[in-house]
C-alpha positions in Angstrom: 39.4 -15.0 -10.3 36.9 -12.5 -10.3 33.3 -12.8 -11.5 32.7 -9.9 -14.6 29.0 -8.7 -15.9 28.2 -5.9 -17.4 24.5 -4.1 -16.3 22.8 -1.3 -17.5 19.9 1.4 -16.2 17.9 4.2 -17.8 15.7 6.6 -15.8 16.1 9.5 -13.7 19.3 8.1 -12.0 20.4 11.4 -10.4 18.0 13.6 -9.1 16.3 10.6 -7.4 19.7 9.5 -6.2 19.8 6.1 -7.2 22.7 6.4 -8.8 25.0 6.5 -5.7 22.7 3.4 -4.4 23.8 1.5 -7.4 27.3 2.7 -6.6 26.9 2.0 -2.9 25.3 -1.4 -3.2 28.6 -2.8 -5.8 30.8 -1.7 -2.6 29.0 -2.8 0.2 29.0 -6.5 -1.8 32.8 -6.4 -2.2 32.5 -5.8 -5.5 33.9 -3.5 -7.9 32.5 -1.2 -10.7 33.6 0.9 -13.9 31.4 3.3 -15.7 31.7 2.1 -19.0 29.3 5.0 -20.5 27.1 7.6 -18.9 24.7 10.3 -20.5 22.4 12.6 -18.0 19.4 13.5 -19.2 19.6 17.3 -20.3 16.1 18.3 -19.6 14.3 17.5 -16.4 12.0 15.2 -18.5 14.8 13.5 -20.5 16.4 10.1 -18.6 19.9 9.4 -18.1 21.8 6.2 -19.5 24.1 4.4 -17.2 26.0 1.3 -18.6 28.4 -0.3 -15.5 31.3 -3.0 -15.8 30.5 -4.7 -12.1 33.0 -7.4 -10.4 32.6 -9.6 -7.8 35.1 -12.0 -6.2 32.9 -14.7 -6.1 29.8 -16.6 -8.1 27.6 -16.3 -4.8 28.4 -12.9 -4.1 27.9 -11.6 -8.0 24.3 -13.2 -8.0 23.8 -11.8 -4.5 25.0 -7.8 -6.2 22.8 -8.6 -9.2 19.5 -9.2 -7.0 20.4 -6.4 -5.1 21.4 -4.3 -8.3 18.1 -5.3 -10.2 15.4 -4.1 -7.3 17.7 -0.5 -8.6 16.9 -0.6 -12.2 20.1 -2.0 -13.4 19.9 -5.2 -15.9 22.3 -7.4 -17.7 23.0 -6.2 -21.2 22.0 -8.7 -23.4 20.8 -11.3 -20.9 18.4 -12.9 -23.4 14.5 -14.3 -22.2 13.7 -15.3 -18.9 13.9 -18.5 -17.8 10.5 -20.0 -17.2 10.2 -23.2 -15.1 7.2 -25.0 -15.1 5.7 -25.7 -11.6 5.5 -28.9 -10.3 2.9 -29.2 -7.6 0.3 -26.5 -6.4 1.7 -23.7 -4.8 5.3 -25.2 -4.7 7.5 -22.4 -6.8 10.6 -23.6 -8.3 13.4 -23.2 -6.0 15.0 -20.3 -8.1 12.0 -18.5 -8.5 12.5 -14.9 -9.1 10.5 -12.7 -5.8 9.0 -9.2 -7.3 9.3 -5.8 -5.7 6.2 -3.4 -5.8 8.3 -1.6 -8.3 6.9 -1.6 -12.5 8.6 -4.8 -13.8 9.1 -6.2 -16.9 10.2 -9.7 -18.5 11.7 -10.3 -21.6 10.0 -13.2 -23.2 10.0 -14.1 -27.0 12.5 -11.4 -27.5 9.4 -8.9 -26.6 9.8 -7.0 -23.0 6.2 -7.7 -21.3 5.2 -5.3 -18.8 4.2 -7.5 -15.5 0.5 -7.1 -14.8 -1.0 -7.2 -11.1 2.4 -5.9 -9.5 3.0 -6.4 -6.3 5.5 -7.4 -4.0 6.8 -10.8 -2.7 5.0 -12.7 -5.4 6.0 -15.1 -8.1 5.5 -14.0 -11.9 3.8 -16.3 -14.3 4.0 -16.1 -18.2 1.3 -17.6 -20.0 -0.8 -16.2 -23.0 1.7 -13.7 -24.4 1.0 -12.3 -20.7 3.2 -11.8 -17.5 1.5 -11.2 -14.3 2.2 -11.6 -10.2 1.2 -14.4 -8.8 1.1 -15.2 -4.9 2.6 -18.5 -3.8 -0.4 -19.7 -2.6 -2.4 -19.2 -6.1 0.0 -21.1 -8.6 -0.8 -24.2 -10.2 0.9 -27.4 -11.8 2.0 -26.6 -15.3 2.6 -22.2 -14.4 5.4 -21.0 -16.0 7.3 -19.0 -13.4 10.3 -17.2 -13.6 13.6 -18.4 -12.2 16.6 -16.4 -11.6 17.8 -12.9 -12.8 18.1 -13.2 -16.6 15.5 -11.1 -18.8 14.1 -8.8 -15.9 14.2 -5.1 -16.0 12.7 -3.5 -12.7 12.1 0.3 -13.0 11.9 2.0 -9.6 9.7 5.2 -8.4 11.8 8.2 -9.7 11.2 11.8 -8.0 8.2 13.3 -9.7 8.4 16.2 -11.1 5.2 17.6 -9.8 5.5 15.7 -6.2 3.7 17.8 -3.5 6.4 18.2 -1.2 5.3 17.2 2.3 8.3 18.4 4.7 7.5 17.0 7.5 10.1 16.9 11.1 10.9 13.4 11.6 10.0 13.7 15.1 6.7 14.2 14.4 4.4 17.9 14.1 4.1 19.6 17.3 2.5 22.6 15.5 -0.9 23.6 14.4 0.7 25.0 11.2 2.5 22.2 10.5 -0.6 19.8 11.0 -2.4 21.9 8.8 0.3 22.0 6.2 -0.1 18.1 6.3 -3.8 18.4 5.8 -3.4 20.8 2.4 -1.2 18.6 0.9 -3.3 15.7 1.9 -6.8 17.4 0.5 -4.6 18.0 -2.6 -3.3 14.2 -3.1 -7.3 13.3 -2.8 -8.3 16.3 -5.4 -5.8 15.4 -8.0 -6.5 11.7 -7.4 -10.4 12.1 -7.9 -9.9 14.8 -10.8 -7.3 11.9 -12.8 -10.3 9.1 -12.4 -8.5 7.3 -9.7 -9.9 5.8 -6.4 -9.7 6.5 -3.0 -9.1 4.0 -0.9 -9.2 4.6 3.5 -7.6 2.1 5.8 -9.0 2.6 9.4 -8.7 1.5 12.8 -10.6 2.3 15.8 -8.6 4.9 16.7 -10.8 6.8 14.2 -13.9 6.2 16.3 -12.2 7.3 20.0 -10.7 10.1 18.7 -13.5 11.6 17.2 -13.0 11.4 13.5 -15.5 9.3 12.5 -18.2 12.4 11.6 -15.6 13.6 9.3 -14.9 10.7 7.3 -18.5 10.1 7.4 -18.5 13.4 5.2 -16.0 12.4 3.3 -17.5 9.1 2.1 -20.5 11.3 1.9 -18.7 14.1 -0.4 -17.3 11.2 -2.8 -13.6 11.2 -1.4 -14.0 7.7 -0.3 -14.4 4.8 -2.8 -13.4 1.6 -0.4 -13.2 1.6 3.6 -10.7 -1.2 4.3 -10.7 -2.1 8.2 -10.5 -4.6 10.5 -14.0 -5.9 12.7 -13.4 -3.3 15.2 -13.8 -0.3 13.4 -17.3 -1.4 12.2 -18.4 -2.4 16.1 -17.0 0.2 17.6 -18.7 2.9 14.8 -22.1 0.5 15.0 -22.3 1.1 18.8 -21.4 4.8 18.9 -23.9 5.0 16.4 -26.7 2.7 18.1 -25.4 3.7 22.1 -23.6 6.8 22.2 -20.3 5.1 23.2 -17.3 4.1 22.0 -15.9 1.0 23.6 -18.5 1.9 26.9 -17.2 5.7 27.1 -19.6 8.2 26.8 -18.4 10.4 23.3 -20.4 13.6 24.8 -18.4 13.5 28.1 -15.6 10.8 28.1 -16.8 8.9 30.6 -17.6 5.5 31.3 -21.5 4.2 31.0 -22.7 2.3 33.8 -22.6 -1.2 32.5 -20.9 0.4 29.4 -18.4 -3.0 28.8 -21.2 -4.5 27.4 -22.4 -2.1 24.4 -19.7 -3.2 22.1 -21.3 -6.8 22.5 -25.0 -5.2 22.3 -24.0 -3.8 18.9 -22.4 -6.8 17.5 -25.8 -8.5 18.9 -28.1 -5.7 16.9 -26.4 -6.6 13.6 -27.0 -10.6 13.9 -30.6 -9.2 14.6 -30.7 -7.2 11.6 -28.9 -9.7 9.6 -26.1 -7.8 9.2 -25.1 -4.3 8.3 -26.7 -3.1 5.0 -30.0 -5.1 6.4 -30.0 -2.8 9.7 -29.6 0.3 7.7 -32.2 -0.6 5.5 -34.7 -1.2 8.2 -33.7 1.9 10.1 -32.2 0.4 12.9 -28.3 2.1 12.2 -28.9 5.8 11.2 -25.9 7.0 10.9 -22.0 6.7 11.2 -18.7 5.0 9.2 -20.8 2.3 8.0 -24.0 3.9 7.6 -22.7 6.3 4.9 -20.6 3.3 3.1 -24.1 1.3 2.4 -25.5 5.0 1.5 -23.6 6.0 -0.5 -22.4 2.4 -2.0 -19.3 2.4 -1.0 -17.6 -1.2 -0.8 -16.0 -1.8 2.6 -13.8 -5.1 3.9 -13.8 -6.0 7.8 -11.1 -8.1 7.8 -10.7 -10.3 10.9 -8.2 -11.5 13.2 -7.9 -13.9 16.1 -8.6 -11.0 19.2 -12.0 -10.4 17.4 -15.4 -10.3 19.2 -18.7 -11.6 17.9 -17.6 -10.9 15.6 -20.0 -8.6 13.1 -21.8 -10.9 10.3 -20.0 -9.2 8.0 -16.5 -9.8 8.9 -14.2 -12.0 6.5 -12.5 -14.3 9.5 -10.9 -16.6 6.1 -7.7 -14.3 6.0 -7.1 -15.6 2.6 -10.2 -14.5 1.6 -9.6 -11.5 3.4 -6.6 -10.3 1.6 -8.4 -11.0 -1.8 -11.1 -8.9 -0.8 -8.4 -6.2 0.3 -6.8 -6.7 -2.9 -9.4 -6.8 -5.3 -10.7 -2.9 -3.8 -7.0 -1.5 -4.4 -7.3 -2.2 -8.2 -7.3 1.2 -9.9 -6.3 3.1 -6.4 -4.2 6.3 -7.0 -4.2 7.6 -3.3 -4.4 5.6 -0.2 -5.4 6.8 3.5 -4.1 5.1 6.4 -5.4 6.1 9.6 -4.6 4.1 12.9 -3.5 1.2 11.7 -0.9 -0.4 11.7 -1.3 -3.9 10.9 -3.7 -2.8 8.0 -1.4 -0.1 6.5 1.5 -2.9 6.5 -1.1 -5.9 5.0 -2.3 -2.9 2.8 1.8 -1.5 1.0 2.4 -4.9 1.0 -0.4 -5.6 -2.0 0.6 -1.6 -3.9 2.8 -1.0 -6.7 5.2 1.7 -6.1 3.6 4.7 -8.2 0.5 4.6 -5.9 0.8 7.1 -3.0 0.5 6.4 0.5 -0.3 9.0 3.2 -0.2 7.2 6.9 -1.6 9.3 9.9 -1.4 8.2 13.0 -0.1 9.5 16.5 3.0 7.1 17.1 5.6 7.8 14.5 7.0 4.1 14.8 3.9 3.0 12.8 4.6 5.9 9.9 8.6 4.0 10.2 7.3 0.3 10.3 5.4 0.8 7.3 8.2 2.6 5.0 10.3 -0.3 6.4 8.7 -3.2 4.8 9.1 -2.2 1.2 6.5 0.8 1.0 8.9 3.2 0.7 6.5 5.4 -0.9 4.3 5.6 2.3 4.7 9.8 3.5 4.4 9.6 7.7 2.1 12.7 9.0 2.4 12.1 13.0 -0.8 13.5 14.4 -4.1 13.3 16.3 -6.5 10.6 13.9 -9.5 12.7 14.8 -7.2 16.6 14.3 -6.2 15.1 11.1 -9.5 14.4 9.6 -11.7 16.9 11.2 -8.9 19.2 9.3 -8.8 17.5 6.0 -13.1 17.2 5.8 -12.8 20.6 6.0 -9.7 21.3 3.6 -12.3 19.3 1.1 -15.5 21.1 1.5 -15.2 23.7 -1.3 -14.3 21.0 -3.2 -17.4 18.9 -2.3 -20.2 21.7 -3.1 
């Protein structure tokens, strides 16, 4: 006997084409569906109403359609509250516990529909206070109302925006100037209309910015106001510290490209020169650090996060090594972002999506257009791929924003 229920969805199911997913995902889970009732929106502003009879040959496959059918907007009619489980033990969910999407979600609870607060993906919500909020697995505590299942959740993903900048990019990366500097345009614009709506900026860099060049260029940015929070692992800030201090960029010479003589060392001599200074706002306070990435952060009072990892030398003072306190710190500078900036890294960008809600936009540069892929692939699907030289791209984009600046 087959399994009925009966879902519903409201947004802007056609144009963004989740309608066919919804369509799509009831056959590729052997199930069956029949529009009971349909209404499309008549004006580009106006949403459409789909209401869909959904079978399923079996209880494990129906629950498996309705996870998959929920992360596309569609919810039970009628469902009623959701179900809230207290937690037993610290960080030890219930073992129905319901796993978010970075997509706006809401819970019914008290007959009232609570928008989720803090949304982000792969995290557990908690109800307490009237409230509804994510909460990471390793942050709950005995007595947190979670909630279990599918019943009284309405996800609402991304639709297509209406004034979207359309970046058309090949999807075997640019190969021309024009193209590049189309990227950069649409880029500069993102940043403008970001910093004009009272939203911040937020960069995520890896080295790559500092050997290819681009670090003078961001250093204008941050100094132009286009940057509110450098998020980056400890290399970016040793590698930037000893260009800035010796000239070099992991020992090559940034005038010439070549190695200095004994040149292995200088990434170590820098690391050395902040334990000296006591770490990196001290040395640019004393003088010693002039200039660079991290020179214009403590300027111009931007925050910035060196997150660490295991490969790390020294490494600088100021590098988080706790990754758990490293991904708090990550998080808490993405609060309010409305445009973020990954350049080089891929690891970052990834750690990065991974803590965004859907409707903020994510522009990743970087020369291999696996990493643009890799990041889209992991849930970000809101992450735009621009497939270029880090140091072309920014060198372009300072410039794009220099009007704007003065």
């Amino acid at each position: 006997m087959n399994i009925q229920e009966v879902v519903e969805a409201q947004g802007h199911l056609v144009d963004s084409h989740i309608l066919e997913q919804i369509f799509d995902t009831v056959v590729e889970c052997q199930g069956r569906f029949e529009v009971e009732q349909f209404r499309i929106g008549r004006t580009n502003s106006e949403p459409s109403y789909l209401r869909l009879k959904v079978e399923a040959p079996s209880q494990p496959l129906m629950s498996k359609l309705l996870s998959q059918l929920l992360g596309l907007g569609c919810a039970p009619v009628d469902a009623g509250d959701a179900v809230l489980v207290p937690v037993e033990r610290d960080k030890c969910a219930p073992e129905d516990f319901y796993s978010t999407t970075n997509h706006r979600t809401m819970v019914r609870h008290g007959q009232e529909w609570l928008e989720v607060q803090n949304q982000r993906m792969d995290a557990m919500i908690v109800v307490a206070g009237g409230q509804a909020s994510c909460r990471r697995l390793r942050d709950l505590r005995r007595g947190d109302l979670v909630v279990t299942g599918m019943r009284g959740i309405r996800v609402v993903p991304e639709s297509k925006e209406r004034d979207r900048l359309a970046f058309a990019f090949m999807s075997n990366g640019i190969s021309s100037e024009r193209q590049v500097e189309t990227a950069v345009r649409q880029t500069a614009a993102l940043l403008q209309q970001a910093r004009s709506a009272g939203q911040r900026i937020v960069v995520v860099a890896g080295p790559v910015v500092v050997h290819t060049g681009g670090a003078p260029a961001l250093a204008e940015m941050i100094r132009a106001g286009f940057v509110d929070a450098l998020l980056c692992g400890n290399a970016l800030g040793v590698h930037d510290i000893e260009a800035s201090l010796l000239g070099t960029s992991l020992g090559v010479r940034q005038t010439d490209g070549r190695q200095e003589e004994h040149g292995h060392r200088n990434h170590m001599r820098a690391i050395n020169a902040m334990y000296h200074a006591g770490g990196i706002r001290q040395a640019v306070e004393s003088g010693l650090l002039r200039g660079g990435i991290m020179y214009e952060c403590v300027k111009a009072g931007v925050p910035f996060v060196l997150a660490g990892s295991l490969r790390d030398d020294g490494p600088l003072p100021d590098t988080i090594t706790d990754m758990n306190h490293a991904q708090d710190a990550y998080a808490e500078q993405l609060k309010g972002a409305g445009v973020v900036l990954c350049l080089g890294s891929m690891l970052h960008s990834i750690a990065t999506g991974n803590m965004l809600p859907s409707w903020v936009k994510i522009v990743c540069v970087d020369i291999n257009p696996a990493v643009a892929t890799k990041v889209s692939d992991r849930g970000t699907g809101q992450a735009v791929g621009v497939v270029t030289d880090v140091g072309l791209f920014l060198d372009l984009l300072s410039r794009a924003l220099a009007p704007e600046a003065k």
